[in-house]
N, CA, C and O of each residue as an XYZ file, in Angstrom:
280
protein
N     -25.570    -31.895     18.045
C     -25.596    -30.739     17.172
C     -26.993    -30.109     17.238
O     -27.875    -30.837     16.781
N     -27.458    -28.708     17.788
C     -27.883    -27.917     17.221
C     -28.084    -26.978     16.295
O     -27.273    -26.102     15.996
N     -29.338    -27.166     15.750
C     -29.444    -25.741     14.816
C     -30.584    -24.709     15.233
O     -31.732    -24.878     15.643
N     -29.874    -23.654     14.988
C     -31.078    -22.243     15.515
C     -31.467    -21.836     14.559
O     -30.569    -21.334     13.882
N     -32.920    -21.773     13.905
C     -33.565    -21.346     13.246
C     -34.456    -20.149     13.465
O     -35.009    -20.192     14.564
N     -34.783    -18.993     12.664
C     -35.340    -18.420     12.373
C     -36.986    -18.878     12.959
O     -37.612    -19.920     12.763
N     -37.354    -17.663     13.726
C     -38.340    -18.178     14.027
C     -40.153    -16.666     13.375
O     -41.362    -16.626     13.604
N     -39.241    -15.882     12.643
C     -39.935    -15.047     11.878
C     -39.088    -14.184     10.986
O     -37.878    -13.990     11.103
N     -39.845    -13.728     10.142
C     -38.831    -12.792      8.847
C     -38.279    -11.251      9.678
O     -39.139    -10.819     10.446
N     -37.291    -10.607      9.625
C     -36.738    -10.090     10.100
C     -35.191     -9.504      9.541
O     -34.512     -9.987      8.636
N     -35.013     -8.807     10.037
C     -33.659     -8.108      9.590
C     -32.378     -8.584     10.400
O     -32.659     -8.943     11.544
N     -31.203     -8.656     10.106
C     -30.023     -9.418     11.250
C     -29.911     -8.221     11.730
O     -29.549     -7.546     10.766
N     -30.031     -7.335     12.922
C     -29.283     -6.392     13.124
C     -27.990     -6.024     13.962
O     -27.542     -4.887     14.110
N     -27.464     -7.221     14.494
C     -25.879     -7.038     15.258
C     -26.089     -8.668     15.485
O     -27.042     -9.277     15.970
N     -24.777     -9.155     14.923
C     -24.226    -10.536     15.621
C     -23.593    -10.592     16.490
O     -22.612     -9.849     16.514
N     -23.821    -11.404     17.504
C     -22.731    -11.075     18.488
C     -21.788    -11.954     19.070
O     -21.100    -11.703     20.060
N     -21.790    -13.136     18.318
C     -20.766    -14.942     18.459
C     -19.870    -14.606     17.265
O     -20.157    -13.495     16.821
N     -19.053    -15.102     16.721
C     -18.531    -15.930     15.796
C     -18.496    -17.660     15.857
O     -18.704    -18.382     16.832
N     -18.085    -18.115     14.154
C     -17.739    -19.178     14.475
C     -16.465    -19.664     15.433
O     -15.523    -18.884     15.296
N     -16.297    -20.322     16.000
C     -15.510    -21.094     16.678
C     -15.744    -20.515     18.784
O     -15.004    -20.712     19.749
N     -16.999    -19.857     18.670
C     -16.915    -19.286     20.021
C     -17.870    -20.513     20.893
O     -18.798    -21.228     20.512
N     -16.980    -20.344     22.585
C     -18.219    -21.402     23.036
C     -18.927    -20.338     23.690
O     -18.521    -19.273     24.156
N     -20.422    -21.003     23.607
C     -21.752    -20.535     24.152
C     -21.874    -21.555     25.208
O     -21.050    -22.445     25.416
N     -23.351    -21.284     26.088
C     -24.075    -21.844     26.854
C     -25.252    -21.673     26.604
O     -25.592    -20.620     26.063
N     -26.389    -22.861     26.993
C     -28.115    -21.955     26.965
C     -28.116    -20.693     27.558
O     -27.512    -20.227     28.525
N     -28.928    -20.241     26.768
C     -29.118    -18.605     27.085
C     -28.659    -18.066     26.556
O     -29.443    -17.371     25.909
N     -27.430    -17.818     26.285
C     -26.437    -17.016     25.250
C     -27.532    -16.234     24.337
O     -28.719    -16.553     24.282
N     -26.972    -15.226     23.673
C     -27.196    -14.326     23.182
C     -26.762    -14.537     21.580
O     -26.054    -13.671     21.067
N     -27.171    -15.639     20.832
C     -26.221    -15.026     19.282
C     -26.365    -14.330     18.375
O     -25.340    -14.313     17.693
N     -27.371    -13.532     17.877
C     -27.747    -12.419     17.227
C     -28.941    -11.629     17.684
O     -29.844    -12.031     18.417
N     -28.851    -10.841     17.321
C     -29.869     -9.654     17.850
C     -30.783     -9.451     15.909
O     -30.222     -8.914     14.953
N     -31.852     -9.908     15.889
C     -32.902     -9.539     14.488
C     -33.976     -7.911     15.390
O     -34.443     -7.578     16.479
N     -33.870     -7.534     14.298
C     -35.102     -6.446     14.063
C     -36.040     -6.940     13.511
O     -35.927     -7.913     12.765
N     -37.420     -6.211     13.846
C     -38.566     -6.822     13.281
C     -39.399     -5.780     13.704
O     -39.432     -5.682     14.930
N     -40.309     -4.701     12.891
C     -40.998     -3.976     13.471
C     -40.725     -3.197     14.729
O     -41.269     -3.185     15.833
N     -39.217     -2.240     13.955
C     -38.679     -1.545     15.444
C     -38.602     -2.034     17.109
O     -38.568     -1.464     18.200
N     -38.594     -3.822     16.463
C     -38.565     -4.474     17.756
C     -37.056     -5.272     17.632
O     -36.803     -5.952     16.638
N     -36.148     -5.121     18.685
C     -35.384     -6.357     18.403
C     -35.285     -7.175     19.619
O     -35.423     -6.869     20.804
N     -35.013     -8.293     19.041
C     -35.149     -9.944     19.271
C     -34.263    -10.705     19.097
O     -33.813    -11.307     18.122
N     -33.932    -10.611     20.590
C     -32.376    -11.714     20.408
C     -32.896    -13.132     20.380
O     -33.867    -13.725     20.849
N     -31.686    -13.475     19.518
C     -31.979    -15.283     19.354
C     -30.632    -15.972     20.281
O     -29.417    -15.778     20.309
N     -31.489    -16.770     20.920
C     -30.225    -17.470     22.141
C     -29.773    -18.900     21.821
O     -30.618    -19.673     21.367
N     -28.583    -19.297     22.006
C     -28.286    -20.817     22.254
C     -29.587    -21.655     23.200
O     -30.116    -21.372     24.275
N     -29.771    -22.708     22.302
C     -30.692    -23.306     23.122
C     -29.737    -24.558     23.718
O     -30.264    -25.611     24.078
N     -28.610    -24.393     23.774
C     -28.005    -25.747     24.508
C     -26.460    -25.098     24.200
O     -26.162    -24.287     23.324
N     -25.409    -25.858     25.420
C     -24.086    -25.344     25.329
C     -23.290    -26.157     24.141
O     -23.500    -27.276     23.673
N     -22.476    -25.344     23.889
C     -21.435    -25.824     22.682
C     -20.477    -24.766     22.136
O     -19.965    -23.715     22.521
N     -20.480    -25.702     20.840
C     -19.428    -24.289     20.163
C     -20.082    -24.278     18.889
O     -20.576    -25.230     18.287
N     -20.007    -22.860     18.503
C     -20.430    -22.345     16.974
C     -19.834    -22.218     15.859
O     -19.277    -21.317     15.232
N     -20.215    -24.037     15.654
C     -20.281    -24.312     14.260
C     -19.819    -23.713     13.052
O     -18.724    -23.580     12.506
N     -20.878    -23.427     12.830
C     -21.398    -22.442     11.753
C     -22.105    -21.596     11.988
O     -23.026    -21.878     12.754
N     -22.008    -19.898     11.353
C     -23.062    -19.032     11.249
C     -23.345    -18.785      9.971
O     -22.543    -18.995      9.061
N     -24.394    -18.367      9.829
C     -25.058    -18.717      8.451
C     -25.550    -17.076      8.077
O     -25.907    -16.943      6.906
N     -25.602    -15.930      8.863
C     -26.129    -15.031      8.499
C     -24.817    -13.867      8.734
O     -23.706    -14.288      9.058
N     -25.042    -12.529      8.556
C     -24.869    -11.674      8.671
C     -25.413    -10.050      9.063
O     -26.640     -9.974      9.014
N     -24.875     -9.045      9.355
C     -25.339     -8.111      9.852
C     -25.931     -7.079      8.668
O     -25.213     -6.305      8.036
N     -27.341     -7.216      8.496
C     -27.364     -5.958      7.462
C     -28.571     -7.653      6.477
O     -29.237     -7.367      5.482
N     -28.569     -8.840      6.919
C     -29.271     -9.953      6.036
C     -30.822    -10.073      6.150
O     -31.208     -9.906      7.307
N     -31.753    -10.307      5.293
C     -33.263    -10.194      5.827
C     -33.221    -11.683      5.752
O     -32.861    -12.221      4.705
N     -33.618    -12.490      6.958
C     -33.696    -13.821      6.896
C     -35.513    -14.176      7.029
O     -36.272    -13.314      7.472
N     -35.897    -15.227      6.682
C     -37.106    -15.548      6.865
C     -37.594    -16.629      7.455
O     -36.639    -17.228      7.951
N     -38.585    -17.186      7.657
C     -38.880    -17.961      9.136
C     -38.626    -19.328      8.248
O     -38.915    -19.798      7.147
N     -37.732    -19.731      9.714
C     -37.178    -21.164      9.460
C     -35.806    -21.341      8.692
O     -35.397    -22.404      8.223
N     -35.229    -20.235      8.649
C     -33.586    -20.233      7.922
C     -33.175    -20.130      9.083
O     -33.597    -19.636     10.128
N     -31.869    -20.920      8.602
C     -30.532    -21.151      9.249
C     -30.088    -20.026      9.724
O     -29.834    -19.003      9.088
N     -29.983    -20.233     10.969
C     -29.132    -18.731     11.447
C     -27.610    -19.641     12.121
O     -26.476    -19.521     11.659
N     -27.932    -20.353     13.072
C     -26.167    -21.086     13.134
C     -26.424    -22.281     13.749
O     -27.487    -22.722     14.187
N     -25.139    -22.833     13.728
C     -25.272    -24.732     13.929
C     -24.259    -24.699     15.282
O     -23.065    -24.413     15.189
N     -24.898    -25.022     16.493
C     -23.613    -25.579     17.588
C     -23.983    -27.380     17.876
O     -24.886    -28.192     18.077
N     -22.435    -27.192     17.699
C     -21.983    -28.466     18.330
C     -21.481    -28.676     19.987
O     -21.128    -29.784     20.390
């Protein structure tokens, strides 16, 4: 089990997994804004998604849960 965490405060601005989807490293699972910058956050290992923990439109902050693969 992985978890992808937040790695600065930021805005969710497009998800692009659901739960029950399989990924691979690299994958793509949300796209955050941050200073008219966005910053995709990737699977760091293959599986399936868990859990997602955020949403589109959420201000998350560094070190929150964004999703859990198994």
């Amino acid at each position: 089990m992985a978890e992808v965490r937040a790695e600065m405060v930021a805005n969710v601005w497009k998800v692009v997994v659901k739960e029950g989807d399989t990924v691979s490293d690299g994958d793509t699972l949300v796209i955050l804004e941050s200073m008219k910058m966005e910053i995709p956050v990737l699977a760091e290992d293959d599986g399936v998604v868990a859990q997602l923990k955020v949403a589109e439109g959420d201000v998350i902050q560094e070190g929150d849960l964004i999703a859990v693969i198994e």
